[in-house]
C-alpha positions in Angstrom: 0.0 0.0 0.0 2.8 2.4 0.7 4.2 1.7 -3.0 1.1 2.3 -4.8 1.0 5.7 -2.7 4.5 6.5 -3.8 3.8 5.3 -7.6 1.3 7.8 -7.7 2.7 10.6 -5.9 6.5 10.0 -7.2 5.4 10.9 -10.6 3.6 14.6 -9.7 6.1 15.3 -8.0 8.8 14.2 -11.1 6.1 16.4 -13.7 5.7 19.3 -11.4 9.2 19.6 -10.6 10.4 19.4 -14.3 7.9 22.0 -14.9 9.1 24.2 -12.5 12.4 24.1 -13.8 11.3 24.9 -17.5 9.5 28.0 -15.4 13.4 29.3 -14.7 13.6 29.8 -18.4 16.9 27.4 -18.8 17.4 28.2 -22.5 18.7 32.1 -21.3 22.1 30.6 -19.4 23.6 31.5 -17.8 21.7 34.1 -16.2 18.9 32.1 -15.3 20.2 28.4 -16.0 22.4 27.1 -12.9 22.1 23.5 -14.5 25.3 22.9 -17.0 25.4 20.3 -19.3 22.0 19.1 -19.2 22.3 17.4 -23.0 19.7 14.9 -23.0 18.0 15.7 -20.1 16.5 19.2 -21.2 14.9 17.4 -24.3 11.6 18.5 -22.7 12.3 22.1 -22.3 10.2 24.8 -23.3 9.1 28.7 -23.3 7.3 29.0 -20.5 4.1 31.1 -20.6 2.2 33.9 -18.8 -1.2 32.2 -19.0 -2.7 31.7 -16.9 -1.1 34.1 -14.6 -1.5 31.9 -12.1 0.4 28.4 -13.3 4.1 28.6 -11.2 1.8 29.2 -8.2 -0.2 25.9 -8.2 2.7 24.0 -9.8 4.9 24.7 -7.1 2.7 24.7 -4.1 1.9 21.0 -5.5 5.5 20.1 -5.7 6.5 21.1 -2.1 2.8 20.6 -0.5 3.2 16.6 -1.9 6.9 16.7 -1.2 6.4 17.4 2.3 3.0 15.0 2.7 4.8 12.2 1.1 7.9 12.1 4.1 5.7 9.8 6.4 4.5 7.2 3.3 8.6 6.9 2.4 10.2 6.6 5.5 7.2 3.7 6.1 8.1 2.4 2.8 11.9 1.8 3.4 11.3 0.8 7.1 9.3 -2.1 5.5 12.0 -3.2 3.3 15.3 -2.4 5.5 15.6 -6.3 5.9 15.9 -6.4 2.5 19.1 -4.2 2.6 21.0 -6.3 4.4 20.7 -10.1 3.3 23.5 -11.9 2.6 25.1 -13.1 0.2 24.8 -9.5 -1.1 25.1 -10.0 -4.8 23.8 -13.9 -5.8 23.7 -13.5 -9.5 23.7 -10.8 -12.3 20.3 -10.0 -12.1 20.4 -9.7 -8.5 23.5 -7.4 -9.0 21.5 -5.1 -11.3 18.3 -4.8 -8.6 21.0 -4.1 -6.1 21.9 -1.4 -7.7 18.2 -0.3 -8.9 17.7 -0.3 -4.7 21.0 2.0 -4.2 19.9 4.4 -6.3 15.8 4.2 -5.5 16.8 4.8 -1.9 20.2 6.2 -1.6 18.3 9.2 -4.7 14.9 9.0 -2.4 16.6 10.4 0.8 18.7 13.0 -1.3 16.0 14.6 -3.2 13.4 14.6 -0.4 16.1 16.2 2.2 17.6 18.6 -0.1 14.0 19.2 -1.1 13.1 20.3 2.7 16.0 21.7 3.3 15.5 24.4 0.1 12.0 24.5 1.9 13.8 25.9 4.9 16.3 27.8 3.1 18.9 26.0 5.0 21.2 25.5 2.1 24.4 23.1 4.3 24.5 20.9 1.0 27.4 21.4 -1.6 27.1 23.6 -4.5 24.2 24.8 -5.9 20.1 23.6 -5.3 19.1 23.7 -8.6 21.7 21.3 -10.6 21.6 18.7 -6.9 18.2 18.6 -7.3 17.9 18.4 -11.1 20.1 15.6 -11.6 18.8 14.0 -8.6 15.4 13.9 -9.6 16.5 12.0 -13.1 18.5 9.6 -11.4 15.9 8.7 -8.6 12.8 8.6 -11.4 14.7 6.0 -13.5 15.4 3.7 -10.8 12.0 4.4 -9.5 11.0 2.7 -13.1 13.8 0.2 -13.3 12.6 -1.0 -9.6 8.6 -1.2 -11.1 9.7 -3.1 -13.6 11.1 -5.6 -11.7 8.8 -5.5 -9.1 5.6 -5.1 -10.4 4.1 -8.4 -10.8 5.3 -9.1 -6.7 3.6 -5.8 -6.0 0.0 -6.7 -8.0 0.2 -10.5 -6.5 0.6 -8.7 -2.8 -2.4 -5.9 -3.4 -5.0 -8.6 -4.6 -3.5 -10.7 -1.6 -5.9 -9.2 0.7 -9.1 -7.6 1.1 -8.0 -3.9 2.2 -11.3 -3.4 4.1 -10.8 -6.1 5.8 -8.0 -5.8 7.3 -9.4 -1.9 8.1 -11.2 -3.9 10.5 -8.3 -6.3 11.8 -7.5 -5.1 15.0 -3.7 -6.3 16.3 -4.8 -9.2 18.0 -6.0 -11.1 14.8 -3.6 -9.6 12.9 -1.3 -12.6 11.2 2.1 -12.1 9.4 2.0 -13.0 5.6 3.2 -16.6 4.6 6.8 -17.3 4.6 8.5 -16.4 1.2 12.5 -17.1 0.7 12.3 -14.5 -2.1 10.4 -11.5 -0.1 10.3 -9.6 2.9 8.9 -12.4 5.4 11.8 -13.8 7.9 11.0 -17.8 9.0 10.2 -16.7 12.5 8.2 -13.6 12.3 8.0 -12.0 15.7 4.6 -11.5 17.1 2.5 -8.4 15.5 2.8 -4.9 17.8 0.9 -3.5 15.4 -1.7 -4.1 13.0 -1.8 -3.4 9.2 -4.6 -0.9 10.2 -2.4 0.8 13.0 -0.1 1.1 10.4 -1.8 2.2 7.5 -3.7 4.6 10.1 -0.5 6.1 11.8 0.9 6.6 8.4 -1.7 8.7 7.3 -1.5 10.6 10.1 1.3 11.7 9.6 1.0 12.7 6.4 -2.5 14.8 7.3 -0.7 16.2 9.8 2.4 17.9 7.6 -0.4 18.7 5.2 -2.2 20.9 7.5 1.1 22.6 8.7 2.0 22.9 5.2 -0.5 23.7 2.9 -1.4 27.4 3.9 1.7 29.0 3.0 0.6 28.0 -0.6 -2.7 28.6 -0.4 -2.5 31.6 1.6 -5.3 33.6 3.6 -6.4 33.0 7.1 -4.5 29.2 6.4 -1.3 31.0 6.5 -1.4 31.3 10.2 -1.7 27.2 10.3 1.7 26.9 8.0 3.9 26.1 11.0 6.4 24.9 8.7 7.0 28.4 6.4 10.4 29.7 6.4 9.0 33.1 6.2 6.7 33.1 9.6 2.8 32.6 9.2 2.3 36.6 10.2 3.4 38.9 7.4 2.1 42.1 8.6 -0.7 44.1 7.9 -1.3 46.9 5.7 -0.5 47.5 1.7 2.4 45.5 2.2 1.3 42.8 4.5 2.4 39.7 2.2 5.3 37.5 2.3 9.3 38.7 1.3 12.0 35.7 0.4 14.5 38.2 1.4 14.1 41.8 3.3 16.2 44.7 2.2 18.8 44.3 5.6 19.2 40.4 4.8 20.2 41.4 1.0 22.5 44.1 1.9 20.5 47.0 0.5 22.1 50.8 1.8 20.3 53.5 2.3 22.1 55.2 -0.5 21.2 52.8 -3.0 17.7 53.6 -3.4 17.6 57.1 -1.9 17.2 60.6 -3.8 20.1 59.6 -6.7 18.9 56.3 -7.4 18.3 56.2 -11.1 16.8 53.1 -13.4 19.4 52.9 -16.5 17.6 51.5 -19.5 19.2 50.2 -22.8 18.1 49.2 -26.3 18.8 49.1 -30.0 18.1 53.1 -29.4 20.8 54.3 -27.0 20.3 54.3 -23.0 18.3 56.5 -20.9 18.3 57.4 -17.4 15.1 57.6 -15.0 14.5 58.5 -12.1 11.6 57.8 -9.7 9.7 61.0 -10.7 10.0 60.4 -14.8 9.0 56.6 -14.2 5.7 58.2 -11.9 5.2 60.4 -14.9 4.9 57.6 -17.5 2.0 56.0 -18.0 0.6 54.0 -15.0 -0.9 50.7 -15.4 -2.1 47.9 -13.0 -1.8 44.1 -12.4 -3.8 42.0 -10.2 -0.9 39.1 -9.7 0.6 36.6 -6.9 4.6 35.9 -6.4 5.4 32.4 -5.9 8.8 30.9 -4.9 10.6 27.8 -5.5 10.2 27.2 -1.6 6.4 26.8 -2.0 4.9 29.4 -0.6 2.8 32.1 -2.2 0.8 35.8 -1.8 -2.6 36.0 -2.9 -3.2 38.3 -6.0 -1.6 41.9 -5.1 -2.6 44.8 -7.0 0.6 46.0 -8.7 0.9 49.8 -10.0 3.9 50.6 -12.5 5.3 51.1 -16.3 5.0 48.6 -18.7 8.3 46.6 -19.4 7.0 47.1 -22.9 6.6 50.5 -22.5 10.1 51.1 -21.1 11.4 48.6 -24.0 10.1 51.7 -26.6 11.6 54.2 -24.8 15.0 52.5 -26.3 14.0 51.8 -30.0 11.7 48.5 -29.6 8.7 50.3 -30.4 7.3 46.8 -31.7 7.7 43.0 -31.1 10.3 44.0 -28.0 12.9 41.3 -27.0 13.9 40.0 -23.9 15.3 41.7 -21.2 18.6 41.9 -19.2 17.1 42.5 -15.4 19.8 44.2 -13.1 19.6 44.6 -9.2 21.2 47.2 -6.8 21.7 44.3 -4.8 25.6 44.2 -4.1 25.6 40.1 -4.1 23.4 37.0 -4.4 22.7 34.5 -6.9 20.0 36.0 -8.9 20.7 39.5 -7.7 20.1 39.8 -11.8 17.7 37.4 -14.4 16.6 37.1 -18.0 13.1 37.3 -19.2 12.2 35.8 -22.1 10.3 38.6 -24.6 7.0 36.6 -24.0 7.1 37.9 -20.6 8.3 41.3 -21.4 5.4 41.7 -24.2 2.5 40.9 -21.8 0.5 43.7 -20.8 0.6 42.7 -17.4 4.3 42.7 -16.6 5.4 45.7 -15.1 8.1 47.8 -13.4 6.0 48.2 -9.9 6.4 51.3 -8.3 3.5 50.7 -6.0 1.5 47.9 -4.7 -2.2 47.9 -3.0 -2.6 51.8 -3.5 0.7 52.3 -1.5 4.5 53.1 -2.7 6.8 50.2 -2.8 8.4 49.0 1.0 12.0 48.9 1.6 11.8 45.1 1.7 9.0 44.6 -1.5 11.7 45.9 -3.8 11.2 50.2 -3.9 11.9 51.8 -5.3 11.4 49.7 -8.7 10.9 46.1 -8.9 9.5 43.6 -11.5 6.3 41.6 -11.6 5.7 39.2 -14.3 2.7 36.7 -14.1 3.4 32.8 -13.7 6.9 33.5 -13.2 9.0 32.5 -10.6 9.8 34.4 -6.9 13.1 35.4 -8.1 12.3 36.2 -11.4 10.3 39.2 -9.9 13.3 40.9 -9.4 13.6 43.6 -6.4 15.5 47.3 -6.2 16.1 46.9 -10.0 19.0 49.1 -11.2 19.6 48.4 -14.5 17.2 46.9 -17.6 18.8 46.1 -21.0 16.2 45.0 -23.5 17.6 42.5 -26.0 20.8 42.2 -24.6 22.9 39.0 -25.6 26.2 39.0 -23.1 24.4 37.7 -20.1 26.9 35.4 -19.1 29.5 37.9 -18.3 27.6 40.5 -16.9 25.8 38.0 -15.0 
């Protein structure tokens, strides 16, 4: 029962987590793209779109919501097989060789992706290198032994589920509960120990557990009044009140943003085909003003509700620079002294939607020091960091973003 859990939920999270990488827009390395030398493995890739303006936001509250639900059903599945782990002789025969190795890399790329998983949850990075490549490589390497291991055992695992009548042992308490009939090839040792526990108790403490990380979970995705119940959120379940009550991946102190940086002189430098040209907050105000009813949504899995965004079109700034039609993609540049994506590429599918803007105000208010004023980004069904805060510098169509990166 745990295994047919897992074979459903493995899967989702394998999709939703390959989509949310093809969200990061990996074609525009190596800006964006932390992954090298995917080959192969980015056969799948694709533009990722801005309709409907809320897609990253359900992907990736899926991914970590089933990520996190999922911990009690694995850890139950590999505590029923440890036996397994350790028979001896270890290797009998080829084929046994080659299952042995199926189970290193099921369990041994299990653990690694669902702890480097929560650990990016809790933004308590203490692995090596880089999440996104770990994880990425991971996933592939876990999800083909996940099939490999099917393969071999699925017609143990059909024989086993049509073994019993689930109901009924829903209804076997521990006392009648009887171990399964010896098998030299399976899980059962010669001299099972008397039952502690019932399939029930198992099945029922299980679940649980899983109900229980779900409800502690789920509200930093969904958001609202649930976000007070998300005991697990990095970013505390109380954002504030007020226009800018909603949730920050990284305050202005935590990035290293001085005063200076954003005071009177700051100025917004933007470049194109026509020249460069240099703003300040009171010629961006005097531009056209439009508005965007749109969420952010991080990696980490949790979300804002729709805010009402107030700012210049990034189309509108692309004319200002020659790109009057059809404008390309832009070169997104922070004040932000250091950071990994302290500066991004968006593709010009996002910069041609109506709806992506240079914010200068959010919920009727000016910008906060920590949502990104004096100038930040919003683009819909993009990524957190994609929305890009205290924005410097914008060059439309540029194409040396691996050394300015």
């Amino acid at each position: 029962m745990f295994g047919a859990v897992l074979l459903v939920g493995i899967p989702v999270l394998f999709l939703t987590g390959l989509l949310s990488y093809a969200a990061y827009n990996p074609d525009l390395s190596h800006v964006n793209d932390k992954t090298p030398g995917k080959g192969l493995l980015g056969f799948y890739l694709f533009s990722w779109p801005t309709h409907p303006y809320w897609l990253y936001r359900v992907n990736q509250g899926v991914h970590v919501t089933l990520g996190i639900v999922l911990v009690p059903v694995l850890l139950a599945k590999l505590w029923s097989v440890v036996p397994k782990l350790f028979t001896l002789p270890p290797v009998r025969s080829a084929g046994h060789a080659l299952e042995r190795l199926s189970l290193l890399l099921l369990v041994g790329g299990g653990l690694f992706e669902f702890a480097t998983g929560i650990l990016n949850v809790q933004l308590d990075y203490i692995f090596p290198g880089s999440f996104y490549p770990l994880h990425f490589y991971g996933a592939w390497v876990f999800f083909g032994a996940v099939l490999a291991h099917v393969a071999l055992k699925l017609p143990a695992a059909v024989k086993a589920l049509r073994s019993r009548d689930l109901r009924a042992e829903l209804r076997t308490p521990t006392s009648r509960t009887r171990p399964e009939p010896f098998d030299a090839t399976g899980l059962v040792p010669p001299d099972p120990a008397a039952p502690t526990i019932s399939r029930r108790g198992a099945l029922g403490m299980v679940g649980l557990g899983s109900i229980a990380l779900l409800v502690v979970t789920a509200g930093q995705s969904i958001g609202g009044p649930l976000r007070r119940t998300a005991l697990l959120a990095p970013h505390g379940r109380s954002p504030g009140t007020g226009p800018g009550g909603f949730p920050v991946n990284k305050p202005a102190a935590a990035a290293h943003i001085r005063p200076q940086d954003v005071g009177p002189d700051w100025r917004l430098t933007v470049s194109g085909v026509g020249g460069s040209v240099r703003l300040s907050l009171v010629d961006l105000q005097r531009m056209a003003q439009r508005r965007s009813a749109l969420p952010i949504a991080c990696v980490e899995g949790w979300s804002t509700n729709d805010q009402h965004w107030e700012g210049v079109r990034l189309r509108d700034l692309a004319a200002l620079v020659g790109h009057t039609e059809d404008p390309p993609g832009v070169f997104v540049e922070s004040v932000q002294l250091a950071g990994s994506f302290r500066a991004v590429a968006l593709s010009a599918g996002q910069v041609r939607d109506g709806r992506s803007l240079l914010a200068l105000r959010v919920n009727d208010a000016p910008l906060t020091p920590d949502h990104g004023y004096p100038a930040r980004v919003i683009v819909p069904a993009a990524p957190g960091v994609m929305n890009t805060k205290w924005v410097g510098r914008l060059t439309f169509g540029a194409t040396d973003f691996p050394g300015r990166a």
